[in-house]
Structure formats: structure tokens, C-alpha cells
N, C-alpha and C positions, 0 to 999 in steps of 0.2 A: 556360619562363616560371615563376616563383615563385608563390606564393600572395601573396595582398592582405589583410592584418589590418586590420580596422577595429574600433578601441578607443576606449573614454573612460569615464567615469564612468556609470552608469546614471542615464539619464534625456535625455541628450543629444541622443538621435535616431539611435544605430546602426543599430538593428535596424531602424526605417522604412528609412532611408537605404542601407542593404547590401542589403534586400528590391528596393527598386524598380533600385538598380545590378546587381545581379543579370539582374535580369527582363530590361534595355535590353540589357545588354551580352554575354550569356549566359553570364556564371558559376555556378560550381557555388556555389551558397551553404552555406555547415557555419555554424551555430549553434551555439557552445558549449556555449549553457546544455540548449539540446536534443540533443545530440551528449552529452554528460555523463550526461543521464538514460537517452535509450538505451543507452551502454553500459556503466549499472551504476556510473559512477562518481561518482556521489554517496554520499559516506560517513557523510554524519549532516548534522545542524544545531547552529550556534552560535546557541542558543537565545536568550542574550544580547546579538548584532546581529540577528537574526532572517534570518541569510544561514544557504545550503547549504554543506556544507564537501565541496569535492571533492578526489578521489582524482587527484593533478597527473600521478602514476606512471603510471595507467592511462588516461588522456582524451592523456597524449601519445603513448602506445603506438599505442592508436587514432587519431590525429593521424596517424603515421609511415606507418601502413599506408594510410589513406587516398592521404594526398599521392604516397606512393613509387609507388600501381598506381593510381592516377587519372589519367586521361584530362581533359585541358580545362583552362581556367582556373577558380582556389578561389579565395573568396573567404572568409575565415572573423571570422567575426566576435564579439565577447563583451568585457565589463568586464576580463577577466585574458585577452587578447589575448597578452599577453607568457609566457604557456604555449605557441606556438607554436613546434615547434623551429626555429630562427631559421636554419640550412640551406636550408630549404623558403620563406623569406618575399623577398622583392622589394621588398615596401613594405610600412610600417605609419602609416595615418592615425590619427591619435590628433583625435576629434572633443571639442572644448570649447565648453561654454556660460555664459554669463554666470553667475555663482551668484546672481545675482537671479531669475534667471529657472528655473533649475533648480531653486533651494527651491518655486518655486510649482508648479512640473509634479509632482517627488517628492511633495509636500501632495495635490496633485489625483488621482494616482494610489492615496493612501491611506497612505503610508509613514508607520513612525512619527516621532514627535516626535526619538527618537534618529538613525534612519536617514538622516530628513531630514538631520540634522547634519552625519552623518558620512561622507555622500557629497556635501555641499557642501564639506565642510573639504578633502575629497581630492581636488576640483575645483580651489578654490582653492591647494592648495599642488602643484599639479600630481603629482597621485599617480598618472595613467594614463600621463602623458608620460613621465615617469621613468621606470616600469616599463618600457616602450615603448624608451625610449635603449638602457639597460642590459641589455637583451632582444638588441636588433638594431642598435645602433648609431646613431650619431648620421646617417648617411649614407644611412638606408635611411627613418627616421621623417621624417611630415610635420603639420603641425597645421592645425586647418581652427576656425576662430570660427563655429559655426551659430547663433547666436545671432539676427540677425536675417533669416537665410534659408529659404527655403522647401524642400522635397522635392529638387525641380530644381534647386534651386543647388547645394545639398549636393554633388547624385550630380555636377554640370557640377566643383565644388571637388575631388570625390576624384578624377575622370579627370585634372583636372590635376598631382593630387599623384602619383598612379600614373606620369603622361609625363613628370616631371621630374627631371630631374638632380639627383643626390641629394638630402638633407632640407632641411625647413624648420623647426626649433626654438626655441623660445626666442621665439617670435615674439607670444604671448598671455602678459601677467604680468597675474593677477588681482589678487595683492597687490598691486601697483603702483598700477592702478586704483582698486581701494577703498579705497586710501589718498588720493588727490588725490580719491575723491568724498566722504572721510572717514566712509565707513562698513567700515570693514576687522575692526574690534572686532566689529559685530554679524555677522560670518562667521565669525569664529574663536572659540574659548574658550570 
């Protein structure tokens, strides 16, 4: 059995959602962003987004070794998902949120005025699903709208996405949307 990537924009709901699917199901849960700083692979900060910049060489190196001597099912989870060597994955859920809803969680959280922007923008123009495609292929990605679901539905949406016959894609257009509620301008630009 492959590993389980769960992706999206931060703010989404991964990390609750990969936590409690972990806990039900017993996976081994890998956190990227903690996986990263354990071993060393954070290489500086892009002062200017106010993100980490990691070392891709070395967090996949330690990705390889994990996955190849691990015992059990992984589930691994993080915003740059699509660092997973794609040999090792079965399924990549790529979780979306309203960008309505995500601008006010990112604001609630403290993120700046820029940050907010530009992990709504990469929401909106589908920058996790992409990565995600392109990573693992259209056959293996599945997309989940957590927008108005709770913990439990989430984790009941990704066991589905996990037992199903290959992917579901293409299935969430944000642009679409805020375009017939014609607020598409106040997401972009």
C-alpha cells in the first residue's frame, strides 16, 4: 500500500483533518512542515513572503528512507505535498476551500495583508491541485470542497477519495464561482 498525500493551500484544514484520520485509522502520520525542521531541512526564509524555504533535495531524501523501511500505512501531509516521490503515493487529496472563507481563517490566524493574498490567489487559481496533477498524475489526485464540512466529514470525504477508483479533478472552479457571484476581481489582483 502507497502512502496518502494530503494537500492544499494553507488554511484549509489538513493538518486537523490528516490528525484525527490518522488517529481513526492508524496511520502513520509525517508532517512536512515538522518533518522539514527535524531534519535540518529548512534552508533560510523568503523574508519577503514571510515563508520557510526548504531544502526539496534533503526532506525527499528523508521522505525515501522513511517510506522504503516503514512498516504500516503513511499518511503525509503538508501545502507542497507534491515533494513526495510519487513511486511511494496511492492517493493525493488535494483539500479546497471557499476563498471566502479561507481569507477570514488566514486574517484570524494573524497572516499578513500580503500572505492572505497570496494563498487565496493560489487557492483560487488552483495552485495545490496543479502541483498535485503534475506530481502524481491525474489518476491518483482526488479533490474534496471542505468548505462547509465539519472534522468528520472531511476525514468520511478522504476515506472515500482513498477507496476510489482513480481521481476526481477538475471538479471545484473557484474562478467560475466568483465569477457568476461576480466578485472574482476582489480575489485576484
Amino acid at each position: 500500500m502507497g502512502a496518502i498525500v494530503i494537500t492544499g493551500t494553507p488554511g484549509v484544514g489538513k493538518t486537523t483533518a490528516a490528525r484525527e484520520l490518522a488517529r481513526r485509522d492508524g496511520y502513520r502520520l509525517i508532517e512536512l512542515n515538522k518533518l522539514a525542521k527535524e531534519v535540518g531541512a529548512i534552508s533560510g526564509e523568503d523574508v519577503e513572503r514571510g515563508a520557510a524555504l526548504i531544502d526539496e533535495g534533503k526532506l525527499k531524501t528523508k521522505l525515501r528512507e522513511i517510506l522504503r523501511g516503514g512498516d504500516g500505512k503513511f499518511l503525509i501531509e503538508g501545502h507542497y505535498g507534491e515533494i513526495v516521490p510519487p513511486a511511494f503515493v496511492e492517493k493525493a487529496v488535494v483539500m479546497r476551500l471557499h476563498p471566502k472563507v479561507l481569507r477570514q481563517r488566514l486574517a484570524e490566524r494573524g497572516y499578513s495583508p500580503s500572505k492572505v493574498k497570496e494563498n487565496v490567489e493560489a487557492e483560487v487559481l488552483d495552485s495545490c491541485l496543479i502541483g498535485a496533477v503534475d506530481a502524481f498524475g491525474q489518476e491518483k489526485v482526488f479533490e474534496i470542497d471542505a468548505t462547509n464540512l465539519g472534522v468528520a466529514e472531511v476525514v468520511e470525504k478522504i476515506r472515500e477519495a482513498i477507496s476510489a477508483k482513480g481521481g476526481n479533478v477538475g471538479v471545484i472552479n473557484w474562478v467560475e464561482l466568483l465569477q457568476r457571484e461576480g466578485s472574482l476581481q476582489e480575489y485576484l489582483g
